[in-house]
C-alpha positions, 0 to 999 in steps of 0.5 A: 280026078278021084286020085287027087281027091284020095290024095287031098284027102292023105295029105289033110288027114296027115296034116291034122294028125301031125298037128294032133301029135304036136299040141299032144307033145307040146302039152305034155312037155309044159306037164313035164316042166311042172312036175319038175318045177312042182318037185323042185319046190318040194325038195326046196320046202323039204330043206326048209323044214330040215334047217327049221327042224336042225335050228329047233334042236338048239331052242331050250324051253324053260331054261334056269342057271345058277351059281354060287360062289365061296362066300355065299353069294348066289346068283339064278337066272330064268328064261322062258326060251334060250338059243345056243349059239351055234358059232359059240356054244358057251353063249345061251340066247334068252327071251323073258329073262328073270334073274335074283342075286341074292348077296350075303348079308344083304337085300336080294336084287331082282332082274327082268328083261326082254332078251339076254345073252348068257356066258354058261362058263363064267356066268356073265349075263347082259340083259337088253331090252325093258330091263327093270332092276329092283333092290331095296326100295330102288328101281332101275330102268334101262335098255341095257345091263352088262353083269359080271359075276366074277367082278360083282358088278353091273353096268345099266345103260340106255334111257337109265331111270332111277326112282326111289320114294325120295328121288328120281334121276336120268342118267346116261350110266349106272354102275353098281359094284354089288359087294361094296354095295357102291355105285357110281352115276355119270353121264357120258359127255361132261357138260351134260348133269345128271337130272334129278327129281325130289319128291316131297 
């Protein structure tokens, strides 16, 4: 009797161990595939912040060009931030764009926009979003200008709004050839006409 009772006793006292041993191992394998997951994640965060970091490298605060060609005409342009492209490193991302051409012989042009892609080879700008244009007493609105330096000529699109102290109109392009001093107003589609305002 007392040997069945010693070996009930075995057998609990191994039973309860090998229970202890199992919760014991369980619960430090679940630690284990933590620490794992919790330094997976680090090394992901450690990424992360290495391609903020590369990406940061090619943000350029402050950032201002200028040009100046054979006959005088000069041409600088301001950003608070620009952005290299990185598939093409002539192109510069611009926020807060301001711009002046300042033309020989002639009233100097003013640009402002929200963004702007900037061409450092050939100094094309296009400048997208609230653009405002000002020269004599003119002022132009739009979401859209393509310049081009070498041609001297702007192309203005988008919601176009042009106000003076005689007139306002809407059309859907404006294109000036800033030599000449010409420019041209036209709609898109023919049967649509330029919608103008007289002031009195």
């Amino acid at each position: 009797m007392k040997r069945k009772i010693i070996l009930s006793a075995s057998v609990l006292i191994f039973f309860f161990t090998f229970l202890i041993f199992f919760f014991t191992k369980s619960s430090n394998d679940k630690n284990l595939i933590e620490k794992k997951k919790t330094a997976k994640l680090d090394d992901n965060e450690n990424i992360e912040i290495s391609n903020e970091n590369i990406e940061s490298l090619n943000i350029i605060e402050d950032v201002s060009y200028s040009a100046k060609d054979p006959k005088g005409n000069e041409y600088f342009l301001k950003a608070r931030e620009g952005t290299i492209d990185q598939n093409e490193s002539n192109f510069i991302f611009l926020k807060s764009v301001n711009a002046i051409i300042n033309l020989r012989d002639y009233k100097v042009i003013e640009i402002s926009s929200d963004f702007g892609k900037y061409d450092i080879n050939n100094y094309d700008t296009i400048f997208s979003k609230n653009v405002v244009i000002t020269y004599l007493d003119n002022i132009i609105t739009g979401d859209y200008l393509d310049f081009s330096w070498d041609k001297n000529l702007m192309l203005i699109s988008r919601d176009v709004i042009l106000k003076n102290n005689k007139n306002s109109l809407q059309a859907d392009v404006i294109e000036m050839d800033i030599e000449k001093r010409d420019i041209k107003i036209f709609m898109y589609e023919d049967r649509k006409k330029v919608n103008i305002k007289t002031f009195k």
